[in-house]
C-alpha positions as CSV (number, residue, x, y, z in Angstrom):
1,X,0.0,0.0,0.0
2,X,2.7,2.7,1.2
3,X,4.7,1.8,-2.2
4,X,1.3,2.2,-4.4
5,X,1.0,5.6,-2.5
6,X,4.7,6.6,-3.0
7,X,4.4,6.1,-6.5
8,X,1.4,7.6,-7.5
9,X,-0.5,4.5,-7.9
10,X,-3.2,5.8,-5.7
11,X,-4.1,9.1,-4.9
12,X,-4.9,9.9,-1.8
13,X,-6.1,13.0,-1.8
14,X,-8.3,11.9,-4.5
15,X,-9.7,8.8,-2.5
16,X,-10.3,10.7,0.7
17,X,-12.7,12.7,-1.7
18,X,-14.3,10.1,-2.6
19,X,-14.8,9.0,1.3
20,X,-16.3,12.2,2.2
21,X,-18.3,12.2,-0.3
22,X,-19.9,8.8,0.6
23,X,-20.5,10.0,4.0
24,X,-22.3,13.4,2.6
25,X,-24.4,10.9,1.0
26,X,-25.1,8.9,3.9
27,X,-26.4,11.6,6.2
28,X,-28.4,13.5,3.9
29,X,-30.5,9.8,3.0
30,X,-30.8,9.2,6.5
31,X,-32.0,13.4,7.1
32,X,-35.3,12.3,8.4
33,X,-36.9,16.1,7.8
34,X,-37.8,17.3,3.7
35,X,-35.5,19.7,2.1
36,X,-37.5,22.5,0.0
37,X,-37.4,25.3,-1.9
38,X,-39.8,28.1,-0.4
39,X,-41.3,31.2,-2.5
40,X,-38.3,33.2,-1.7
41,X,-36.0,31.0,-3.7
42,X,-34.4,29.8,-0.1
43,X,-34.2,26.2,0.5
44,X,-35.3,25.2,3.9
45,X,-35.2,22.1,6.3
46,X,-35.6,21.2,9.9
47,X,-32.7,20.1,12.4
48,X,-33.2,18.5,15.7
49,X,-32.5,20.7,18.6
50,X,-31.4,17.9,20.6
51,X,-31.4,13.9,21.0
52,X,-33.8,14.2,23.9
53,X,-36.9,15.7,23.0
54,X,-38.8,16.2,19.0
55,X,-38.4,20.0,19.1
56,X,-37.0,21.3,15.8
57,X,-35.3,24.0,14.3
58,X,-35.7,25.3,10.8
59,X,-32.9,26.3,8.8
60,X,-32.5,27.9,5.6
61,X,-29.5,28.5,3.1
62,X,-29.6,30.7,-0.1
63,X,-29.2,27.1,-2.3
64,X,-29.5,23.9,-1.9
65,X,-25.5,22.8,-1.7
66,X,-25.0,25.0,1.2
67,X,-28.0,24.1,3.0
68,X,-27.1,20.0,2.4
69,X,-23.7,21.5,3.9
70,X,-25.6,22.7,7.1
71,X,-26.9,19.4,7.4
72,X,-24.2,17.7,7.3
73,X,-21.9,20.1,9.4
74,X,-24.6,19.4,11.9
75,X,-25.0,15.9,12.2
76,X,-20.7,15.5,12.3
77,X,-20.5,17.8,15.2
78,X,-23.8,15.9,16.5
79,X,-22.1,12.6,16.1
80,X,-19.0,14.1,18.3
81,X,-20.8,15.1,20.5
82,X,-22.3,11.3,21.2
83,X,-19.4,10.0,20.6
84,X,-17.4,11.8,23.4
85,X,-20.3,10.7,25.6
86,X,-19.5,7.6,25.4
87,X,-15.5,7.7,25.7
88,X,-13.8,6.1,29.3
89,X,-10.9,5.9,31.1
90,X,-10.0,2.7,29.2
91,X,-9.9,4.9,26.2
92,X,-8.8,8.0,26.6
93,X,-5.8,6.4,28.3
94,X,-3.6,5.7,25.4
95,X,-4.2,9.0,24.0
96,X,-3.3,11.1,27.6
97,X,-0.2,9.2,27.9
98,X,1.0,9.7,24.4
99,X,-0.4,13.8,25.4
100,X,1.9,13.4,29.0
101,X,4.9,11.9,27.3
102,X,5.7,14.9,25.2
103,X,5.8,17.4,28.0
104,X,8.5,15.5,29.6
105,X,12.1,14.3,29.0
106,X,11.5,12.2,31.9
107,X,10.6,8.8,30.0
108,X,11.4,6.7,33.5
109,X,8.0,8.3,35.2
110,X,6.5,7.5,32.0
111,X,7.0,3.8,32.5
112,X,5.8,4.2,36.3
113,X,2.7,5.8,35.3
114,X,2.5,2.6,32.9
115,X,3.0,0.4,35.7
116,X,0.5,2.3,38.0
117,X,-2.2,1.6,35.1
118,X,-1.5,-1.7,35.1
119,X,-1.4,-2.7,38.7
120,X,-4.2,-0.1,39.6
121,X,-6.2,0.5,37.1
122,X,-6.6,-2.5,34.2
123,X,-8.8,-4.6,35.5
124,X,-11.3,-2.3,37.9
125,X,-14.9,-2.1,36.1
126,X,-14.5,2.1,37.0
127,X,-12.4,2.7,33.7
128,X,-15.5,1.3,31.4
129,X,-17.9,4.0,33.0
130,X,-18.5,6.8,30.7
131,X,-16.7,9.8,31.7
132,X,-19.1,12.0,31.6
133,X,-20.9,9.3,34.1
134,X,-17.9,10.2,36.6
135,X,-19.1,11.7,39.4
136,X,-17.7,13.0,43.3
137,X,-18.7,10.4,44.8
138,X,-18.0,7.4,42.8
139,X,-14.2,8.8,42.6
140,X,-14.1,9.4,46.4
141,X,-15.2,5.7,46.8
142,X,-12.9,4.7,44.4
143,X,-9.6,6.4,46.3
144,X,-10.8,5.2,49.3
145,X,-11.5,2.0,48.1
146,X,-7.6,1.6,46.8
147,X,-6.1,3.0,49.7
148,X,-7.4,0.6,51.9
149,X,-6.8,-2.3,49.3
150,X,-3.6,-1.6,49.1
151,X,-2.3,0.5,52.2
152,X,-1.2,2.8,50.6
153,X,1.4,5.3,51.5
154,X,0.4,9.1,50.6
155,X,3.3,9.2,48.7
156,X,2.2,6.6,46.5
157,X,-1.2,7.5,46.6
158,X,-0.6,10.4,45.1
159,X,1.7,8.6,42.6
160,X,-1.3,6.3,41.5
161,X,-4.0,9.1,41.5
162,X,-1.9,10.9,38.8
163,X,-3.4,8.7,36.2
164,X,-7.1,9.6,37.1
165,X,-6.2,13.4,37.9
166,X,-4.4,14.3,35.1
167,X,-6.8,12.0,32.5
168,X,-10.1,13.9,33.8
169,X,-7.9,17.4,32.9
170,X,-7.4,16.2,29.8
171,X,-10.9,15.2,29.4
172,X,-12.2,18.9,29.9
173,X,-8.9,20.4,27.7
174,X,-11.1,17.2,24.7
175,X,-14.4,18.6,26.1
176,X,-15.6,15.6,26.9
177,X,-16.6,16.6,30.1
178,X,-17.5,20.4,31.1
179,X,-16.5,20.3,35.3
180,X,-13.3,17.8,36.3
181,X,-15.4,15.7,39.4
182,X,-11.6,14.9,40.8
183,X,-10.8,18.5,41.6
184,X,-10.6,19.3,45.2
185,X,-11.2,15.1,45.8
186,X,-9.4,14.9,49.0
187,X,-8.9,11.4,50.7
188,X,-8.7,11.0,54.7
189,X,-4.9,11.3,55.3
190,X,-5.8,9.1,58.3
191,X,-6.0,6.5,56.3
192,X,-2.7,6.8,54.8
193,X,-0.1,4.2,55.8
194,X,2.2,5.6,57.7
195,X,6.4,5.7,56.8
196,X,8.8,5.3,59.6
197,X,11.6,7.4,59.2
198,X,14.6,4.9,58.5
199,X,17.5,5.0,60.5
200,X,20.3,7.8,60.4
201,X,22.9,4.8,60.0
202,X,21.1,3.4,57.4
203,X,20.5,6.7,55.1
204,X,24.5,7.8,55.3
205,X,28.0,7.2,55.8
206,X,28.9,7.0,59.0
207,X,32.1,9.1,60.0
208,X,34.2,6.1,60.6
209,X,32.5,4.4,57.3
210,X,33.3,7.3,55.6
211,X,36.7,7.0,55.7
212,X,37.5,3.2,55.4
213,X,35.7,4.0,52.1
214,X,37.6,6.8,51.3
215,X,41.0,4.7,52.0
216,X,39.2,1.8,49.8
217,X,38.9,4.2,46.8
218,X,42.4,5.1,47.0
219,X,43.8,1.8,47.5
220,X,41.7,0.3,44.6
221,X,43.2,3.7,42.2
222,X,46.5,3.3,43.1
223,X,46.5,-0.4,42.6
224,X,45.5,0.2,38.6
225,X,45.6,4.3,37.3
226,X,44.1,3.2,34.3
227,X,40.6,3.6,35.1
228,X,39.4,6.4,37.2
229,X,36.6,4.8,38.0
230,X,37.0,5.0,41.7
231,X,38.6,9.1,41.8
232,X,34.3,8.9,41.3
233,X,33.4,8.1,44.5
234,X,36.1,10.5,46.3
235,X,34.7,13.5,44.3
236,X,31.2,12.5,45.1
237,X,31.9,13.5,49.0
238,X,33.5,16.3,48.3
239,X,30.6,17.6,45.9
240,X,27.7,15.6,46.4
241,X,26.0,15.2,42.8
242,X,23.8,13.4,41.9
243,X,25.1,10.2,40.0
244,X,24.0,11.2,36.8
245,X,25.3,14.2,37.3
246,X,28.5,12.3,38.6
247,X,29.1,10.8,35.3
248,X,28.5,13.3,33.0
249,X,30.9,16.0,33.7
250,X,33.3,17.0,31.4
251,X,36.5,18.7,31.4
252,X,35.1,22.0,30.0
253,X,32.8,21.7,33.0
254,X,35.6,22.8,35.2
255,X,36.5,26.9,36.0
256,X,38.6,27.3,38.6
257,X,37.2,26.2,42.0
258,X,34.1,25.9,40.4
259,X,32.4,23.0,38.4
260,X,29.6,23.8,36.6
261,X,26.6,21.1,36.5
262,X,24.3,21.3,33.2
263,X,24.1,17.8,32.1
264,X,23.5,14.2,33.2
265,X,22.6,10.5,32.4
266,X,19.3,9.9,32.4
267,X,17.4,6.0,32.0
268,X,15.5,6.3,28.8
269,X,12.1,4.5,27.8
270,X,10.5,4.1,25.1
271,X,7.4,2.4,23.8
272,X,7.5,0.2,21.0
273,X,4.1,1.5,18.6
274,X,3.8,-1.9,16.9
275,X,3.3,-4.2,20.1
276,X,3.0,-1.6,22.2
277,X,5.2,-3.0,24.7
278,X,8.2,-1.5,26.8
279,X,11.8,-1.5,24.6
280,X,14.6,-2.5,26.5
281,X,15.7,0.6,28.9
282,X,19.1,2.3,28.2
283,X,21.4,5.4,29.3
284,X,21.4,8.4,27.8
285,X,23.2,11.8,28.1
286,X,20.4,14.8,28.2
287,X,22.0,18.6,28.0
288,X,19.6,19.2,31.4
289,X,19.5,19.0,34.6
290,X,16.8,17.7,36.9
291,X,15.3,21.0,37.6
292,X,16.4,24.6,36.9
293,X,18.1,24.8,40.2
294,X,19.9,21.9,39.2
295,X,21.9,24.1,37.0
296,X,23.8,25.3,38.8
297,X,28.0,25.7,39.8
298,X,29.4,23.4,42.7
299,X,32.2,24.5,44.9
300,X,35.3,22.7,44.7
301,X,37.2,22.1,47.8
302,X,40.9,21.3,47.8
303,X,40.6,18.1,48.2
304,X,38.5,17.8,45.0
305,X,41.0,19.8,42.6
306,X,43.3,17.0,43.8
307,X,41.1,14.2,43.1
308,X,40.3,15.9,39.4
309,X,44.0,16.7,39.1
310,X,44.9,12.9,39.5
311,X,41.9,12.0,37.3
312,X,43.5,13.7,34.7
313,X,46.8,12.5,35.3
314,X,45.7,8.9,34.7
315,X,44.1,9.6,31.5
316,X,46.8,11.4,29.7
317,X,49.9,9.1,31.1
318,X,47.4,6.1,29.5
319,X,46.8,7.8,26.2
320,X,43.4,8.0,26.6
321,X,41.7,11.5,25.4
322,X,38.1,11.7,26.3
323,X,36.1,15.0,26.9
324,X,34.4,13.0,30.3
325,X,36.4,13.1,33.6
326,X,35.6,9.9,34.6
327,X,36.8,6.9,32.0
328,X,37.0,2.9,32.4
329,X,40.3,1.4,31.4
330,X,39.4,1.7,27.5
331,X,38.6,4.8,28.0
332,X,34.9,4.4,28.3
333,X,32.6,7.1,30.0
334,X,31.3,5.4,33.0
335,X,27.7,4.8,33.7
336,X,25.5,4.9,37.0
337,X,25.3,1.0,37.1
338,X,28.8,0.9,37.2
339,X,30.1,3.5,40.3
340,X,26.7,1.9,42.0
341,X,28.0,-1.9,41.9
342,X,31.5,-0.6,43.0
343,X,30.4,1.7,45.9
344,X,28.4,-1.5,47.2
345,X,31.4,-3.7,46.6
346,X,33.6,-1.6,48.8
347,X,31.1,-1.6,51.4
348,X,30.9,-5.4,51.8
349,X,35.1,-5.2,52.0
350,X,34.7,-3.3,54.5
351,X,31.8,-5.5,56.5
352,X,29.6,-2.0,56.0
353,X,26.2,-2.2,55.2
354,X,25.6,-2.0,51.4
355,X,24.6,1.7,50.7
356,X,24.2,3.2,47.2
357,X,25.8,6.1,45.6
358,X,23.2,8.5,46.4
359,X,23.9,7.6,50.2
360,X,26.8,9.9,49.2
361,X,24.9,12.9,48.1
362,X,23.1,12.6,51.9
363,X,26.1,12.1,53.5
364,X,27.1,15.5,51.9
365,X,24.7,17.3,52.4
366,X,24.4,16.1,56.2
367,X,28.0,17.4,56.8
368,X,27.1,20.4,55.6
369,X,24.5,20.7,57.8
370,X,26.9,19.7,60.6
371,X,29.3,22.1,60.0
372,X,27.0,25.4,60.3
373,X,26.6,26.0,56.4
374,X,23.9,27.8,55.6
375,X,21.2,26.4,54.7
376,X,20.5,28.4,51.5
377,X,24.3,27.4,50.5
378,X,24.1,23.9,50.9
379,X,20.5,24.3,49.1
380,X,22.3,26.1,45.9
381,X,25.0,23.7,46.2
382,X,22.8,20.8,46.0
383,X,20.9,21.9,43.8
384,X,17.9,21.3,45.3
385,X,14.2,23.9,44.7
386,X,13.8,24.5,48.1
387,X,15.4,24.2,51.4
388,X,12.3,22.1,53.0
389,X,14.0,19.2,50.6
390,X,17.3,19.8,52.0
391,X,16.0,19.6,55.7
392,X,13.4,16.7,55.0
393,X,15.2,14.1,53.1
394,X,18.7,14.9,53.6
395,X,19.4,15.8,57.0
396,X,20.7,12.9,59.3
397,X,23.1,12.2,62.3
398,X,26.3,11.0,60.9
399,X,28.0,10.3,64.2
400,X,28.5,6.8,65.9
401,X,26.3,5.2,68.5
402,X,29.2,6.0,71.1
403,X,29.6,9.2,70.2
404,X,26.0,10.4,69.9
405,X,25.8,9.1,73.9
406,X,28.4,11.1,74.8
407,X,27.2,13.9,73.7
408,X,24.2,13.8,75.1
409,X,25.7,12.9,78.5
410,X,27.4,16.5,78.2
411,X,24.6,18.5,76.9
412,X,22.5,17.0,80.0
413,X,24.7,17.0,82.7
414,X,25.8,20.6,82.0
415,X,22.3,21.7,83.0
416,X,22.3,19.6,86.6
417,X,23.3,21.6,89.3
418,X,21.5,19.6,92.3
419,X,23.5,17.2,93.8
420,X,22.0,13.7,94.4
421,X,23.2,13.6,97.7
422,X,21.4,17.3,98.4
423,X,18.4,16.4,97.4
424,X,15.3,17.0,99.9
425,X,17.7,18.3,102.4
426,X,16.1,21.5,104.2
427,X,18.2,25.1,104.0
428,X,19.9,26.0,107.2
């Protein structure tokens, strides 16, 4: 078919002619109401007002080609009108993803929202209503109903809900419906599952893990300078990217004591049209950051010039000439997967609990915390929106077990000034 098109075979143009055409001729034979010709020389028929009642309207047109026009202009809008009456979530689905997936670069939410419809969604009778049929309180049953099906967190309540918030916007954007029934839907928060905050020990590097790591890292360089791979992790505490950040920077990136972050590796998804399944994932570079404070130009200490200077070292005594900082042995830019399996394997050298890379970035930010930084530095340096994110996800006790009790024995016993032995004993 494309080939007969391509090559003039058929024309196109002139067989969607011919289509529209046969559907003119369709709707004027099944026009229930005559078409005359009044005294005036006008041509006149009757339209229904609506598909509820038998009231009419009488039109007229100067001839009778614009007046069959009228007609049919009128039945196609009629027949979009039913038709939009009768679309659900089931099928506007498709449509709002394909909409959501070209106002963002991130494809890996994409494929969670997929998910979400799959696991939530797919098989409840509530996406074969009607959406016009949608109302307050079927949706507030609905949330509820999930919630307590699946305990949800609010966190991933609200992850789920996107599907059915953002659809029902998109349904008024289509006109399908006038008023979105979701807006202002609020579920009892009570009946949230709640998160316990995980451990401090378990969301950082402890002082005394930090450094076995640290010596790890150097040890593991030193025993083969081809590969930088491990002059990574150092950096990462002195800076505290993010990883895709980590393994995007390039030497042009660098000014001084200043590197600036404007790029980073991001895991791409994409859906394959003719089965309409998920392609394999894979890494990509994107000229972005996460969000606009994400651009942004991270202080570097001395301690990091040193790390970059030996980085850079390594590559040119081992001929390899790469515009990335951080290169494998064949001079390969790294990737997350790989600074992520090493971080764990030095952890499990060290008998450390296994901690990802990003336990880094906290550990970071934590010691800036420690340290008296101000808040709206360490936000900037971060790059983080707002400094309720720095505070609420990346702020924990970095200190031993022995070393927290200590110094709480000192800030308590500084404030006693009764002695035990004093105690109840009258004033002479």
């Amino acid at each position: 078919m494309n080939d007969a098109i391509k090559s003039g075979i058929i024309n196109v143009s002139a067989v969607q002619d011919k289509l529209e055409m046969f559907k003119k001729e369709e709707i004027l034979k099944n026009h229930t109401y005559d078409i005359w010709m009044g005294n005036n020389g006008y041509w006149y028929t009757y339209l229904p007002q609506d598909s509820y009642s038998e009231k009419r309207k009488q039109i007229r047109r100067k001839d009778k080609s614009r007046l069959e026009d009228a007609i049919v202009d009128f039945y196609n809008l009629h027949n979009k009108k039913e038709q939009r009456k009768k679309i659900t979530l089931r099928t506007l689905y498709p449509e709002w993803l394909k909409y959501k997936s070209l106002h963002t670069a991130a494809t890996a939410s994409i494929r969670r929202i997929d998910n979400d419809w799959h696991k939530y969604y797919l098989n409840d009778p509530l996406i074969d209503i009607p959406i016009p049929e949608l109302d307050r309180l079927t949706l507030d049953q609905w949330i509820h109903t999930k919630i307590k099906k699946y305990e949800l967190t609010e966190k991933a309540y609200y992850n789920m809900s996107i599907i059915l918030r953002q659809s029902l916007i998109y349904a008024v954007g289509r006109e399908v419906i006038t008023e979105n029934p979701f807006e202002n839907l609020k579920p009892n928060p009570k009946l949230f599952r709640k998160v316990r905050k995980k451990e401090d020990n378990t969301q950082v590097f402890l002082t005394d893990e930090q450094n076995l790591i640290v010596q790890e890292a150097w040890n593991d360089f030193y025993s083969n300078t081809t590969s930088t791979t491990p002059l990574a992790i150092l950096l990462d505490f002195q800076t505290g990217l993010r990883l895709g950040e980590l393994v995007a920077i390039k030497w042009s990136d660098i000014n001084g004591k200043y590197l600036h972050i404007q790029r980073m590796e991001v895991r791409h998804e994409e859906i394959c049209e003719e089965t309409n399944t998920w392609k394999p994932a894979k890494l990509i570079l994107v000229e972005h950051t996460k969000s606009n404070a994400g651009d942004r130009h991270v202080y570097l200490t001395k301690k990091a010039i040193e790390i970059l200077v030996e980085a850079k070292k390594s590559q040119d005594e081992n001929g390899i000439k790469s515009e990335f900082v951080f290169t494998n042995s064949k001079g390969q830019r790294l990737n997350k997967f790989m600074l992520d399996k090493l971080i764990r394997k030095y952890c499990r050298n060290n008998n450390i609990p296994e901690k990802s890379m990003h336990k880094i970035r906290k550990t970071y930010i934590s010691t800036l915390i420690d340290e008296g930084v101000n808040i709206n530095t360490i936000r900037e340096q971060s790059g983080h929106e707002n400094e309720e994110t720095t505070y609420k996800n990346y702020a924990f006790d970095r200190a031993p077990d022995k070393h927290k009790e200590a110094l709480l024995e000192k800030a308590l016993s500084s404030h006693e000034h009764i002695q035990q032995g004093n105690q109840g004993q009258p004033k002479k």
